[in-house]
N, C-alpha and C positions, 0 to 999 in steps of 0.2 A: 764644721761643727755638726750639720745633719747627719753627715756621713758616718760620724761617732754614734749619736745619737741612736741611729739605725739600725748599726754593730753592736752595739750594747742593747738595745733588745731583744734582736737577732739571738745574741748569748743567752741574755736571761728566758726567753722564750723555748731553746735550744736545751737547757740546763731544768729546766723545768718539767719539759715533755720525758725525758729520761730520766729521773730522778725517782729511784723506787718508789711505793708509797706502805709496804709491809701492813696490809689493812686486817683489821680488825671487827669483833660483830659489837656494833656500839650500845650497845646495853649492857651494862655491867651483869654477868650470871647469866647472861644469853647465850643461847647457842643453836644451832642449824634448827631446831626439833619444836624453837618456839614462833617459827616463821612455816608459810606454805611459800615454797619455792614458783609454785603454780602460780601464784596472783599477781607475779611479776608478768604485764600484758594483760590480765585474762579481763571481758566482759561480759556481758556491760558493767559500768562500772560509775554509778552518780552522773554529776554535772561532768566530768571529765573524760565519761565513754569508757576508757580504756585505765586500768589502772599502772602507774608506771614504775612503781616501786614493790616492796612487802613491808608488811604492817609485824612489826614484831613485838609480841604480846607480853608484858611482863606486870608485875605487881603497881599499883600506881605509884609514882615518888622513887623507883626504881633510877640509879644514875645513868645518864646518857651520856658516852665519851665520845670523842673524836674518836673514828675510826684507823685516822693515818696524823699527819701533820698538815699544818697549812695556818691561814688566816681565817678569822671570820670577815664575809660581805656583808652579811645584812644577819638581823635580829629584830623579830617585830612580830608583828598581828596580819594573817592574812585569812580569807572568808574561811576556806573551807579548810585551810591546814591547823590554825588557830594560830598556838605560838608557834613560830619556826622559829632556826637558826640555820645559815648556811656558811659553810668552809670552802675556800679556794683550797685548792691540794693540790700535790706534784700530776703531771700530767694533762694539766689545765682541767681539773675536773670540780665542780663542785655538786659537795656532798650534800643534800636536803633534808633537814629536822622537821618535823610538823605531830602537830598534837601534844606538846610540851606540855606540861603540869607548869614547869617556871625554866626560866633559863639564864645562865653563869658565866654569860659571856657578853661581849660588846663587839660590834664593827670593830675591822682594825684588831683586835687580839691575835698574838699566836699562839696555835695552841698543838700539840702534839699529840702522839698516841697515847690514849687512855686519860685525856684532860677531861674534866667532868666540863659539859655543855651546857646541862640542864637535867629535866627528870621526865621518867616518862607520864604520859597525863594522857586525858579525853577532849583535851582543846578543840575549836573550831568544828568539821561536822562528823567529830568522833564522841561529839557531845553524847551521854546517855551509851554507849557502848564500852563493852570490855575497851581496861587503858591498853594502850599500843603504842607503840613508837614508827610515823611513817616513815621510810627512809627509803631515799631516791637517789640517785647519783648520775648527771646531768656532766657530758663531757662538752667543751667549747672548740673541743676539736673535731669536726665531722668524722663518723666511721660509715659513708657510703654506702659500704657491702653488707652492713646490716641491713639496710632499708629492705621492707618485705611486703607482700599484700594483704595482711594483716590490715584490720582498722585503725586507721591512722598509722600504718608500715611508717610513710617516710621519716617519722619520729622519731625512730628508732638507732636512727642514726645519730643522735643527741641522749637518748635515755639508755644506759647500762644496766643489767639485769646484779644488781646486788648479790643475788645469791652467789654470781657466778665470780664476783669479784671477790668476796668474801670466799671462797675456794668452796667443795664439795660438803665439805666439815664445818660451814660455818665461821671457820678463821680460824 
């Protein structure tokens, strides 16, 4: 029975890491020219030194989609993101929301490309600034060869540069 057990995640682990994810920029009417490419990494950067996402700027209430498919983990209140939402996605990747206006989703949902998540807003310590939407994308599979001498480098092997995932274009 373990030995089943094992093989069957072994698959779904397997099936998962290779499984395109066709992404997209999650802001509805977004595109490459309302994000700086630069502020993925750059600092100093607040309480968290380094910034590890881009902040992409659009009208407040603006809809926030899934960028690929996957589940939501968690949906909630955190200090300085405010509201988040996060998605599992192919590739064991998940995708980070923060500074939400409201959000349209729950733990446990599936949701696909272009499912509205929520909107974008100045939640948490985006309070009082242009609304934004921060989006980060956090791999649980280590990629090693990124780690660099950068502040906080060995991070980097966990945090994906969005722009670059979202292709040259934005998506």
């Amino acid at each position: 029975m373990r030995k089943r057990i094992l093989i069957a995640m072994l698959v779904i682990f397997t099936i998962s890491f290779v499984l395109p994810e066709w992404p997209r920029v999650p802001v509805t009417g977004a595109s490459a020219r309302d994000w700086n490419a630069a502020s993925f990494w750059y600092e100093p950067w607040g309480a968290s030194g380094v910034h590890k996402g881009i902040d992409i700027f659009a009208a407040k209430g603006a809809a926030v989609v899934a960028p690929t498919y996957g589940v939501v983990i968690f949906r909630g209140e955190v200090a300085l993101g405010g509201r988040v939402v996060a998605v599992l996605s192919p590739k064991w990747r998940i995708h980070y929301f923060a500074h939400l206006g409201s959000a349209a989703v729950y733990p446990g949902y599936p949701v696909w490309n272009g499912r509205i998540l929520g909107t974008v807003g100045d939640s948490g310590n985006a309070k009082g600034k242009p609304p934004h939407l921060h989006y980060s994308i956090v791999t649980l599979v280590p990629y090693p060869w990124r780690v660099d001498a950068t502040t906080q480098g060995w991070k980097k092997m966990f945090y994906l540069d969005p722009s670059e995932v979202l292709g040259k274009s934005g998506g």
